[in-house]
C-alpha positions in Angstrom: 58.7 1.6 46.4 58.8 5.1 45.4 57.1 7.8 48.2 56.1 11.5 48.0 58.5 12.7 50.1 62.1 11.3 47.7 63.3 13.4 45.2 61.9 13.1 41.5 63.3 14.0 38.1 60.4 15.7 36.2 59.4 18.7 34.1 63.3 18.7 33.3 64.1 19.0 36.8 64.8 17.2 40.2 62.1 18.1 42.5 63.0 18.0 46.2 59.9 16.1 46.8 56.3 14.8 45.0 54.2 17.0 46.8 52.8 20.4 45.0 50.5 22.9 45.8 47.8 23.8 43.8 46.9 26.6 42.3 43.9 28.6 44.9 42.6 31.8 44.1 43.5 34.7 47.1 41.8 37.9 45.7 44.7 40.0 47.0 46.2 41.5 43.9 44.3 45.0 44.9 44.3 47.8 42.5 44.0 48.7 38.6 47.7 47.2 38.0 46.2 43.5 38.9 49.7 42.9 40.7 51.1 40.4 43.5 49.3 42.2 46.8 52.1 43.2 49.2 51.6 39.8 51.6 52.8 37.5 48.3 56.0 37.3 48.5 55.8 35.5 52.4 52.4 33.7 51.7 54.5 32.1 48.6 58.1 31.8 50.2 56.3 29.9 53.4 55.2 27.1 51.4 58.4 26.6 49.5 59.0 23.2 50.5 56.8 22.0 48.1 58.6 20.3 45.3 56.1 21.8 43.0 54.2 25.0 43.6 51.4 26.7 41.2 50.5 30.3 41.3 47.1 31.8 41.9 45.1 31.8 38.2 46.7 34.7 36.3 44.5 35.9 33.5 45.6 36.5 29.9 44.6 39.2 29.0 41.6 41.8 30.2 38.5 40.0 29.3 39.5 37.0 31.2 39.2 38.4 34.7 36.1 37.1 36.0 36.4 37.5 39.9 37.6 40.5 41.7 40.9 41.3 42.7 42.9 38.8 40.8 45.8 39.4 38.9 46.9 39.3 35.2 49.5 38.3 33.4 49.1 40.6 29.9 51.6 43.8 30.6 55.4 43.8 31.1 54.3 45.9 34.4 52.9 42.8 35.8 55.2 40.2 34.8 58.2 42.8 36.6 55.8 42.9 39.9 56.0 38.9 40.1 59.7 39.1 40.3 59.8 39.6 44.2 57.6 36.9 44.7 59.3 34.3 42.2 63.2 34.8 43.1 62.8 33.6 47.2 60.7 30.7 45.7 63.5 29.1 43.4 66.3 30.0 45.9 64.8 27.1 48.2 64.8 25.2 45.0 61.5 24.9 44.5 59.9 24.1 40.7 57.2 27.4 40.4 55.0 27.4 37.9 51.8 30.3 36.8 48.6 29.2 36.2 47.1 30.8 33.1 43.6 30.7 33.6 40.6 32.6 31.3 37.3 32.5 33.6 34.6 32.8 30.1 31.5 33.1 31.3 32.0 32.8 34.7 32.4 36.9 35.9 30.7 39.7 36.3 31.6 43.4 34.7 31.6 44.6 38.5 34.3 42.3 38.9 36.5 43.6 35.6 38.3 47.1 36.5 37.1 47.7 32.7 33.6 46.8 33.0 33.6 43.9 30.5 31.2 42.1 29.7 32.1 38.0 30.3 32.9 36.4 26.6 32.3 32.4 26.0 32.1 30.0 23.3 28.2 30.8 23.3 26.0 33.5 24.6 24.4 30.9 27.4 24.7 32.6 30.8 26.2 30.3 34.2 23.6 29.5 36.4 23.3 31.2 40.1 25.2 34.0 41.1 28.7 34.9 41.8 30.5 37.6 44.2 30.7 41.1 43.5 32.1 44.1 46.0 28.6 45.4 45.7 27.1 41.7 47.2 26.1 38.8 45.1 24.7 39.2 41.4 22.9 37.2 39.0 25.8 35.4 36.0 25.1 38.2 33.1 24.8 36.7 29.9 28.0 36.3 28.6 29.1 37.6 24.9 30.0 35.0 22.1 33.6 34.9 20.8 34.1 35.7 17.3 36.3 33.7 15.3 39.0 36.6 15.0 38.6 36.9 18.8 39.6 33.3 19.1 42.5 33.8 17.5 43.4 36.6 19.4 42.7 34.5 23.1 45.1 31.9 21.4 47.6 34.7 21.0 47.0 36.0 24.5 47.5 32.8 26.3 51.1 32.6 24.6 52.1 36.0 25.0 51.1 35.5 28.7 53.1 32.8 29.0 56.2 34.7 27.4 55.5 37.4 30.2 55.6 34.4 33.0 58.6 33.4 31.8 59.9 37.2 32.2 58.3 37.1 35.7 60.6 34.2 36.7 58.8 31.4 36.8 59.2 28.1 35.5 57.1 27.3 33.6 53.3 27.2 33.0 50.1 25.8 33.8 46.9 25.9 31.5 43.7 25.8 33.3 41.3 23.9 31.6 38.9 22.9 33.8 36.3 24.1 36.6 33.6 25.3 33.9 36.1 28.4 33.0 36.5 29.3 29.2 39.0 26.5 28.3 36.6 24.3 29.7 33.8 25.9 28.2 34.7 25.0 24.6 35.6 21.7 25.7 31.6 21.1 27.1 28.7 20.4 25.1 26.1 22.7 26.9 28.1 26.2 26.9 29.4 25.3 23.3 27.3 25.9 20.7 29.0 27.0 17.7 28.7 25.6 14.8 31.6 26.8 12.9 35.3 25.2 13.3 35.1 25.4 16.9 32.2 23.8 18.3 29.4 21.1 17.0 31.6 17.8 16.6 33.8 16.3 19.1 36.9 17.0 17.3 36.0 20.6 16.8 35.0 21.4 20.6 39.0 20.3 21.0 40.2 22.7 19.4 41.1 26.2 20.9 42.2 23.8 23.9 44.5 22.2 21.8 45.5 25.4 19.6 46.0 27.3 23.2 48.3 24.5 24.6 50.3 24.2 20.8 50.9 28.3 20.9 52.4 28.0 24.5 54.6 25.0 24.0 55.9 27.5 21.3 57.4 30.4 23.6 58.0 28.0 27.3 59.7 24.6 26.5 57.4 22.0 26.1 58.2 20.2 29.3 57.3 23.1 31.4 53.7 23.4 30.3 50.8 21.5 32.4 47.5 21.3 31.4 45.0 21.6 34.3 41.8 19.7 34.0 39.0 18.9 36.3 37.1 15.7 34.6 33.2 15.5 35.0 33.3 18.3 37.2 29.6 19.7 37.1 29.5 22.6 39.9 29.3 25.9 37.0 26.8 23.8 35.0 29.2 21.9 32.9 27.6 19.0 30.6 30.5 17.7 29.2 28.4 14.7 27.7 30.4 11.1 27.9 33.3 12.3 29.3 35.6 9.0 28.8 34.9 10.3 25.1 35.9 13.4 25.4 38.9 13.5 27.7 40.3 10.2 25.7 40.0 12.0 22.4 41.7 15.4 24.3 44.8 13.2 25.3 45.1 11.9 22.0 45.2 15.5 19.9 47.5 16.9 22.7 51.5 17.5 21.9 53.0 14.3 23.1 56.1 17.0 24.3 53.3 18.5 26.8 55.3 18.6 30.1 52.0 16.9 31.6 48.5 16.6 33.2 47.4 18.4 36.1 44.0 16.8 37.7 41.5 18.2 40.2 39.2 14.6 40.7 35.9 15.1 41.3 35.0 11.8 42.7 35.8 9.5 39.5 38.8 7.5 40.9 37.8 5.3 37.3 37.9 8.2 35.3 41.4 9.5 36.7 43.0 5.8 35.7 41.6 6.1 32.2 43.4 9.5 32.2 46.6 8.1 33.8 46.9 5.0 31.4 46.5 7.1 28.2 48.7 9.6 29.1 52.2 8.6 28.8 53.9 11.5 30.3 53.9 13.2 33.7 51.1 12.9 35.7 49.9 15.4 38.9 47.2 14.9 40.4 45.1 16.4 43.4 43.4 13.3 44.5 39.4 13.7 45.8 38.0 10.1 45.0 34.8 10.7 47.0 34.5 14.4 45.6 30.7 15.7 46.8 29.8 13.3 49.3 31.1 15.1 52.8 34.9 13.8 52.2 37.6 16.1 53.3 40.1 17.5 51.5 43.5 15.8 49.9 45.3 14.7 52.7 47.9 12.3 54.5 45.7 9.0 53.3 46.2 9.8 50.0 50.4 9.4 50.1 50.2 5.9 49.0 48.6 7.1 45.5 52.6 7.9 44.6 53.6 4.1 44.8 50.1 2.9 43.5 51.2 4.8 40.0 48.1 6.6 40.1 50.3 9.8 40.4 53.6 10.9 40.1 53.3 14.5 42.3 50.3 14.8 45.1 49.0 18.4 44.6 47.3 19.4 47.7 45.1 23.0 47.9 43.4 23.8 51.2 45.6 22.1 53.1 48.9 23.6 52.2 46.8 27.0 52.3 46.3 26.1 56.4 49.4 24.5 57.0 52.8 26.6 55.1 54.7 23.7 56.0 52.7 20.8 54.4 55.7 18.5 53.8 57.0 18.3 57.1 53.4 17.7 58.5 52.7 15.1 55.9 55.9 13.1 56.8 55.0 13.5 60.8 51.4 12.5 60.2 50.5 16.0 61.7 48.9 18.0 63.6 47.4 19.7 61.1 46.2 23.5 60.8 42.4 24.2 59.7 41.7 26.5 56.7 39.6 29.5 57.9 37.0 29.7 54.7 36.3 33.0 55.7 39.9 34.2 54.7 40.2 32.8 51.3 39.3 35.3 49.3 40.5 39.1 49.7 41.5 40.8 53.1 45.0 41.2 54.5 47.7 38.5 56.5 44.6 36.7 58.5 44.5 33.5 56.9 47.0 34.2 54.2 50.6 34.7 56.2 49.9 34.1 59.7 49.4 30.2 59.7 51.7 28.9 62.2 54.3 26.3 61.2 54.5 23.1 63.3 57.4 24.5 65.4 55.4 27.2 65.7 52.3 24.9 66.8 54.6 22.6 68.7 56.2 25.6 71.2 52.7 26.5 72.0 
């Protein structure tokens, strides 16, 4: 019987435990040098019991910033800054990976310290609005990729991850999912080329798979995950039969890929499909009624580890609320509740001043 909580030889390593934490977006990397704010290194070090952790979405290179106050992971200044934040992480021996994420369409100039405009596979414009400092705005249109500018995002992703690796961590994760550029190309509504990149199946594939072979060339193979969030629909994603697409993915992937990395969005069939035909490592951050009122990943989801549906439980708002997730898990609680209104941006409310269940227990 295997359980979250026993160690667990993966990604080349023995993680302490099967529990991660996912990668969530914090807004806090203020200023033009899109660094670790100065609250990182605690909010990261508090959560170290994970077996696994993910960073915060790092973006590439300039272009792929699409919400405000998020940091990048394209100049030797920011890989140094991460340094801090990565070294009290691994002393607790904790695997830490950074998520490398491009956010495509989905951004707003206000939102890029450079003013740029959003690029994409195609020039079709997310639905709705997103946040600016300056109040909610209308998606702009976003700008169509050249084929030389492809290239180039294939480049940055790997150089990126060469910086991560600078930066301390452990590896890398890929975000391909949640209607951001990765998952853009993948989609058959926001890609609408008609060149080597887009129009058949096998061509929508492919900067996904050219972006994951260019990093498994500069980080080991076995420390690169590739996030994907299957049939999710909330940026106006039409990813057409998505059995199709997602088996055909798995098949045209590196079979050295380190593993999978799934966000469900209430398609418990769709995340066995994905679990049977992938052979390797497989982490998942399980929401099998996604959309209908459920709560977040949680305690009754532990038992996915000696089902086989997973082999690491990746958990996101509730490790945000509760730094010491692990311990709570195994006790069954009590359990902290995320404060929504602290997610994004501000200062240590709701990013370093959860208490731990010690903390919760004295009181």
């Amino acid at each position: 019987m295997r359980s979250a909580f026993e160690p667990a030889e993966l990604f080349g390593s023995i993680l302490k435990n099967r529990i991660a934490m996912a990668p969530m977006t914090r807004s806090r990397a203020y200023g033009a040098g899109q660094t670790p704010g100065p609250g990182a290194v605690e909010y990261y070090t508090q959560r170290a019991s994970a077996g696994l952790m993910v960073s915060e979405g790092m973006h590439p290179n300039p272009h792929g910033q699409g919400e405000p106050d998020t940091p990048g992971m394209y100049t030797a200044e920011q890989a140094q800054a991460w340094l801090p934040v990565t070294a009290p992480v691994q002393a607790r021996d904790t695997l830490f990976f950074a998520q490398l994420m491009h956010s495509g369409r989905v951004g707003h100039p206000e939102n890029n310290p450079q003013g740029l405009q959003p690029v994409a596979p195609s020039a079709v414009p997310a639905p709705g609005e997103i946040y600016t400092h300056r109040g909610r705005q209308p998606h702009p249109c976003p700008r169509a990729l050249t084929v030389a500018e492809i290239d180039q995002t294939v480049r940055d992703f790997a150089t990126a991850a060469g910086l991560a690796l600078d930066a301390g961590f452990d590896g890398v994760t890929l975000h391909a999912g949640n209607g951001y550029l990765l998952h853009e190309f993948l989609a058959e509504n926001t890609n609408l080329r008609t060149d080597g990149y887009g129009g058949s199946l096998s061509a929508r594939l492919r900067f996904v798979v050219e972006v994951v072979e260019a990093v498994c060339s500069v980080v080991p193979p076995h420390r690169v995950l590739l996030h994907l969030t299957p049939a999710k629909v909330g940026t106006d994603i039409v990813e057409g039969d998505s059995l199709a697409l997602y088996d055909a993915l798995l098949a045209a992937l590196p079979t050295a890929l380190g593993g999978l990395s799934v966000f469900e969005t209430g398609r418990r069939d769709l995340t066995w499909r994905l679990r049977e035909r992938w052979p390797g490592p497989f982490v998942l951050n399980p929401h099998e009624n996604y959309g209908n009122g459920a709560i977040p990943a949680g305690p009754a989801d532990l038992p996915l580890i000696d089902d086989g549906l997973a082999d690491v439980l990746s958990f996101g708002r509730l490790f945000l609320a509760n730094p010491d997730l692990p311990a709570r898990l195994r006790a069954g609680g009590p359990f902290n509740e995320p404060d929504r209104g602290t997610f994004y941006g501000g200062g240590a409310a709701g990013y370093t001043d959860y208490p731990a269940l010690h903390t919760t227990d004295a009181q």
